[in-house]
FIRO-865432 format. One line per field, with one value per residue (C-alpha): x, y, z. Coordinates in nm, 3 decimals, decimal comma. Last residue first. Layout:
! FIRO-865432
X	X/... $
Y	Y/... $
Z	Z/... $
***
This chain:
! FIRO-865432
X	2,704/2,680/2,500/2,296/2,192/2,102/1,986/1,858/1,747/1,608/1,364/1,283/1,151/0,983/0,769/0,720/0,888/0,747/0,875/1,063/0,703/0,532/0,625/0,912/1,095/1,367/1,525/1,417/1,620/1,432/1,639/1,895/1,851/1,597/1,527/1,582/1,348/1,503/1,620/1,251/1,161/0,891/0,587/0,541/0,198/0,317/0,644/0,454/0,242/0,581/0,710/0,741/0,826/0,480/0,334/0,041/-0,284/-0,488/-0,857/-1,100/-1,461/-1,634/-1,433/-1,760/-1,575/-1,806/-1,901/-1,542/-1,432/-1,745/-1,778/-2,175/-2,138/-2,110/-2,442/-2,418/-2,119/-1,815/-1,614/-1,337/-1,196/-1,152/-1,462/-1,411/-1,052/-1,040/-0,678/-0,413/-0,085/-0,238/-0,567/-0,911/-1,165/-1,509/-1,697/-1,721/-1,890/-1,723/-1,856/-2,018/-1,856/-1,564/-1,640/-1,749/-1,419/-1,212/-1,439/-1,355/-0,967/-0,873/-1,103/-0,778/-0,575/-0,278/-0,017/0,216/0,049/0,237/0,341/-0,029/-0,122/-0,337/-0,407/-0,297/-0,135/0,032/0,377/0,608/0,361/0,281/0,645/0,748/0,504/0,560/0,927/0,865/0,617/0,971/1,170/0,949/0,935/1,287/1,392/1,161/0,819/0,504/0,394/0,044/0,099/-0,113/-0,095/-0,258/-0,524/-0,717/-1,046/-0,859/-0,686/-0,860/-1,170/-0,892/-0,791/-1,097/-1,052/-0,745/-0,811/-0,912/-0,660/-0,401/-0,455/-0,347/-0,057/0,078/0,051/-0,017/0,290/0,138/0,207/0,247/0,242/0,394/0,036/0,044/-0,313/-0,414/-0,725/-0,433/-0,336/-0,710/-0,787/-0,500/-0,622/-0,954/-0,804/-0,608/-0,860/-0,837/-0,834/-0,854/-1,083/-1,086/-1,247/-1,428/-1,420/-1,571/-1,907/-1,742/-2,116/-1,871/-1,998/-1,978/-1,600/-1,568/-1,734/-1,535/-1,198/-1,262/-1,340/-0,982/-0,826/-1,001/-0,855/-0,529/-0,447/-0,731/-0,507/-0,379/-0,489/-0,725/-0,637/-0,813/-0,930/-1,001/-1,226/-1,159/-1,372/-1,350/-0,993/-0,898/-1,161/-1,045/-0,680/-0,787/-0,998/-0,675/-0,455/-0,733/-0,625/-0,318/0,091/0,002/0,173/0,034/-0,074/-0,174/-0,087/0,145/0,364/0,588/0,278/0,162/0,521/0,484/0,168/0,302/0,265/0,146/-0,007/0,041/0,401/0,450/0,645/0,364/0,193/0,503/0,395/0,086/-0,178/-0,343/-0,496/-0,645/-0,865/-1,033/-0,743/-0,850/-0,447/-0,496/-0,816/-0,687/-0,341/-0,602/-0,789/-0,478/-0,368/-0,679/-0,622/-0,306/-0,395/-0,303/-0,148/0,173/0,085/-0,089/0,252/0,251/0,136/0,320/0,687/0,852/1,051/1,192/1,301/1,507/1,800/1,824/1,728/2,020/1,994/1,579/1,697/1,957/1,867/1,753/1,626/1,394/1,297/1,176/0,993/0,829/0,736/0,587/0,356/0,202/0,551/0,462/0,612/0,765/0,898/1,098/1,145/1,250/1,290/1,329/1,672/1,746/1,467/1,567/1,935/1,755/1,549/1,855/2,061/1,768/1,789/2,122/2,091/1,896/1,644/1,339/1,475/1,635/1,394/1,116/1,326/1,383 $
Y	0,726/0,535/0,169/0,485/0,707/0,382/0,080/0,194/0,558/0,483/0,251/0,426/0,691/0,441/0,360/-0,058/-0,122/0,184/0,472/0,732/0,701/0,764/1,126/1,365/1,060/1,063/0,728/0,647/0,947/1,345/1,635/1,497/1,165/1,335/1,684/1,892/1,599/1,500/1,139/1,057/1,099/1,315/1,353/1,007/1,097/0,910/1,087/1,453/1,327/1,227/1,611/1,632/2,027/2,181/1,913/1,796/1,983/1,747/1,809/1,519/1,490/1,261/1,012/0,903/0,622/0,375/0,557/0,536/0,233/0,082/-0,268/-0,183/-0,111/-0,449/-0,533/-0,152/-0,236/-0,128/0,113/0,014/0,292/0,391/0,489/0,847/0,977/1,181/1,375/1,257/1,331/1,123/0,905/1,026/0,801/0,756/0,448/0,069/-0,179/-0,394/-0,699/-0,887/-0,780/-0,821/-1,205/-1,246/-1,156/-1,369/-1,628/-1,565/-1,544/-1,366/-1,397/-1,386/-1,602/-1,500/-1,706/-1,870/-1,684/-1,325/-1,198/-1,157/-0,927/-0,577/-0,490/-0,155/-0,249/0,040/-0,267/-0,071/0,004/-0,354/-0,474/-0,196/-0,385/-0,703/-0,632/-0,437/-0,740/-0,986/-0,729/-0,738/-1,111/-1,204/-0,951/-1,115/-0,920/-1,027/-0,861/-0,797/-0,603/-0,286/-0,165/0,186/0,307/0,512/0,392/0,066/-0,019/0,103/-0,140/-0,410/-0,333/-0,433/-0,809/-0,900/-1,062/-0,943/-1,137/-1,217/-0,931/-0,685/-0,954/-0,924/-0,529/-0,405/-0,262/0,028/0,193/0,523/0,683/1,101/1,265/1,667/1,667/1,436/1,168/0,878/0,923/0,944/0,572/0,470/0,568/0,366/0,056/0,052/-0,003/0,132/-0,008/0,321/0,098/0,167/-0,207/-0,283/-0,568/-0,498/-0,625/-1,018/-1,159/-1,505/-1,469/-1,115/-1,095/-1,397/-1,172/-0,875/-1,076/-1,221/-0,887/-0,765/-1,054/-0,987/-0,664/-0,740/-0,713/-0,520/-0,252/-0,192/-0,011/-0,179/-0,010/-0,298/-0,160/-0,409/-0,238/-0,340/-0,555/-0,899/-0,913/-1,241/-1,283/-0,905/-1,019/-1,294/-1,073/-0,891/-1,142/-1,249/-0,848/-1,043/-0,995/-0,803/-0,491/-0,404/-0,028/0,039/0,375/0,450/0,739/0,516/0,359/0,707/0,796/0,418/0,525/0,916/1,186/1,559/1,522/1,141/1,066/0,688/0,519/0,258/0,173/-0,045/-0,262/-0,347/-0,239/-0,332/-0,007/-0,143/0,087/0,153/0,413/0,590/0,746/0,474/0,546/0,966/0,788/0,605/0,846/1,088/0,846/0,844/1,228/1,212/0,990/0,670/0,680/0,589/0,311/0,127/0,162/0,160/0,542/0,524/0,482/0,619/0,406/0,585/0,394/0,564/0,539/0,176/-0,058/-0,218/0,070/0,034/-0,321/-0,200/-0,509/-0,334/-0,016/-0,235/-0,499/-0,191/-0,033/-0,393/-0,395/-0,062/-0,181/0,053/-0,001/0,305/0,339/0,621/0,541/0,715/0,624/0,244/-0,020/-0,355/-0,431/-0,254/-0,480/-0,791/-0,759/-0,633/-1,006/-1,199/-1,049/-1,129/-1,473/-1,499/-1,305/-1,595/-1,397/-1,537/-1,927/-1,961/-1,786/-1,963/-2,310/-2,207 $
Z	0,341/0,019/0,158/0,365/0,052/-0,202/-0,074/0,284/0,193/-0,153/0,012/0,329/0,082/-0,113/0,173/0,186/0,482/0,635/0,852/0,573/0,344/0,676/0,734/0,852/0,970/1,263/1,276/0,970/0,810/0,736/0,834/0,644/0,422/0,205/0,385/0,016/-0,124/-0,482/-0,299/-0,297/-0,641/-0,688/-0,902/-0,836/-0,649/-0,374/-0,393/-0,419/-0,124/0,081/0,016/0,475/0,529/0,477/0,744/0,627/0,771/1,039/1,067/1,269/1,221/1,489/1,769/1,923/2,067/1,897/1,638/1,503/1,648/1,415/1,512/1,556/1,162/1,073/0,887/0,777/0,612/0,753/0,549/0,213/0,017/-0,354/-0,436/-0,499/-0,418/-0,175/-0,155/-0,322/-0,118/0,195/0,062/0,166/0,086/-0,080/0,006/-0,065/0,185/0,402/0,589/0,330/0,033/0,206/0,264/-0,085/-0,199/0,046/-0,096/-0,498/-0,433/-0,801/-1,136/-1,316/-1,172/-0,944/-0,761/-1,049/-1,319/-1,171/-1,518/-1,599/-1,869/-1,925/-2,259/-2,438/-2,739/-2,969/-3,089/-2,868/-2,611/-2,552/-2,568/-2,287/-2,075/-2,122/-2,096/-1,745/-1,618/-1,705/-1,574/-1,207/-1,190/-1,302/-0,998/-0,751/-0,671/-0,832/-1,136/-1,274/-1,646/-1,710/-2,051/-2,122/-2,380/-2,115/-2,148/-2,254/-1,975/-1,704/-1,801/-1,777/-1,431/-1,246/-1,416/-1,254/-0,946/-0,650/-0,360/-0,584/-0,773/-0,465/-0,374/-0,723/-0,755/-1,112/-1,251/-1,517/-1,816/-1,952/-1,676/-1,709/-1,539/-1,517/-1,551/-1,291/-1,485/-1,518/-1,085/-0,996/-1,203/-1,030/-0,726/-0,805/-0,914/-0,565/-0,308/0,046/0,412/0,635/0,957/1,333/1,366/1,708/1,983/2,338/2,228/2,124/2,040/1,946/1,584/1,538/1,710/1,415/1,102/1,191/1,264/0,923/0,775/0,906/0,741/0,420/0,436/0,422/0,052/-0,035/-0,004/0,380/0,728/0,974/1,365/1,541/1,888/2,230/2,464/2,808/3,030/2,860/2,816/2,689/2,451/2,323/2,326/2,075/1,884/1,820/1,728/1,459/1,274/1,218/1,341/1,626/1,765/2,125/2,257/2,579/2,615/2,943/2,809/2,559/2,415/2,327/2,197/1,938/1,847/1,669/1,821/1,683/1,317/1,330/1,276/1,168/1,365/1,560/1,194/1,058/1,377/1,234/1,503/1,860/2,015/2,378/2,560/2,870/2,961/2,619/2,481/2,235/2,106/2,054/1,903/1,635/1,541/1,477/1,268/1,084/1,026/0,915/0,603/0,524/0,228/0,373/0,540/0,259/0,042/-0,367/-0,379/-0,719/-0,770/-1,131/-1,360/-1,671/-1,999/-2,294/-2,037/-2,074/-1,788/-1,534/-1,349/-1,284/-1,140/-0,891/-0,679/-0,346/-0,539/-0,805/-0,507/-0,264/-0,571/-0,594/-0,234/-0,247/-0,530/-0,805/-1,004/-1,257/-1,640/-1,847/-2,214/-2,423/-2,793/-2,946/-2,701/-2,843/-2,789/-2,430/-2,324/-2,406/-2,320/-1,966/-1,974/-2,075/-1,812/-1,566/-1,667/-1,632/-1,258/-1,122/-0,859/-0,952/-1,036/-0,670/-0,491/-0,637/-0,571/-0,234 $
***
């Protein structure tokens, strides 16, 4: 209570905007990289209470919506397996694969469970000895030590009917792919809290100055997300380009130093594809080859699969940040949460679903 209480005191946010608004000079463009921050900014009006001069944009900030169609697909083809049993995030079940989505396949007989933790699932594979027991791993690095744990405890128990369908990603790496795109507008960066929490800070600082850019680590409280704005606006204002922790009270620098040796023992990294940005180069997380018997993958021989975007859905211009979500001609339409054209409309973290339930439906 006391964070919520000092994070979300609206003097100290006035103080922070009257702050702002006095030391900005020119234009200035920056990128929330979090989906839970561009949720915070919408909920609490925060990028109204900023002066014109500044421009927030939303970056591919949600680890379900970057997962691409063709993992999806992966996982409704496990699902539909009568020897199987797809556990997931429930954000996953919505989100339209390039047919179906989970939640359709569960509908029609799939056996498909929403956990809260990847440990849920080597529970239910204990518990059911003679079915195969799927972890559909999605998220930044975030989550992913929680998928390696399950790894490295279905290891330990000799659990052969447990396996990993696995789209974790890293986030350096896309926004490494976001500064090289030639129509890029960032001009600074909101580092996600949780991300750094778990990594640290110290992959971001490279990025920094090869591109001259200031990346500030927020977490995700009003206070926290103008105070990582001001830092921000304050480095390009005086020609810095450093990167800086708003977020002290949860991340250090060198970040969670045994969650990271236990992904470097059961992931290794690998080129990905992320939806609206294509492959990015090592941006994403596979099984090492210590692991790679918990391959779903291999395991259910699931091989190369194609799945074209729908031309209707714009969710990989809005995870670019090339668009904002209420500029889609389907926005709010042919596209709601109820009916979503693709997974930035399904997830609690998709900007899309964002602008719809703070700003289109508290209007409608």
């Amino acid at each position: 209570m006391k964070h919520l209480a000092e994070y979300r005191n609206p003097a100290t946010a006035k103080q922070l905007t009257g702050h702002i608004a006095a030391l900005v000079t020119r234009p200035w463009t920056l990128m929330e990289i979090c989906g839970g921050q561009t949720h915070s900014i919408m909920k609490y009006g925060l990028d109204r209470l900023l002066p014109e001069q500044v421009e927030l944009i939303h970056g591919p900030g949600c680890p379900v919506c970057v997962t691409p169609l063709e993992c999806i697909d992966k996982a409704i083809a496990i699902a539909q397996r009568p020897e199987a049993i797809l556990c997931s995030f429930g954000d996953m079940l919505r989100v339209p694969g390039s047919g179906r989505d989970l939640l359709s396949v569960k509908a029609a007989g799939g056996d498909v469970r929403a956990v809260y933790s990847p440990l849920d699932a080597v529970k239910i594979a204990r518990e059911n000895p003679q079915r195969q027991v799927v972890f559909f791993a999605v998220g930044f690095e975030t989550t992913a030590p929680a998928a390696a744990m399950a790894a490295f405890q279905a290891k330990q128990a000799g659990l052969a009917n447990f396996s990993l369908l696995v789209s974790h990603v890293r986030v350096p790496p896309a926004m490494e792919a976001l500064l090289d795109a030639p129509d890029n507008r960032v001009q600074g960066f909101l580092a996600a809290g949780h991300v750094c929490t778990v990594m640290g800070y110290t992959e971001y600082e490279p990025l920094a100055r090869r591109y001259k850019i200031p990346i500030v680590v927020t977490g995700f409280e009003p206070v926290d997300i103008l105070g990582g704005i001001h830092r921000c606006l304050k480095q390009l204002e005086e020609g810095r380009h450093e990167v800086e922790n708003e977020y002290r009270r949860s991340v250090r620098r060198e970040g969670n130093q045994p969650a990271q040796a236990l992904l470097a023992q059961v992931f290794r990294v690998i080129d990905r594809p992320w939806r609206g940005l294509g492959v990015i180069p090592a941006s994403g997380l596979g099984l090492s080859p210590e692991y790679a018997g918990f391959d779903a993958e291999n395991r259910f021989e699931l091989g190369t699969v194609s799945a074209p975007e729908p031309a209707e859905c714009r969710s990989g211009l809005v995870l670019q940040g090339a668009l904002k979500p209420d500029r889609c001609p389907a926005f709010g339409t042919r596209c709601t949460p109820e009916h979503p054209l693709g997974a930035t409309m399904v997830s609690s973290e998709g900007a899309c679903a964002a602008y719809y339930r703070y700003r289109h439906a508290a209007h409608a």
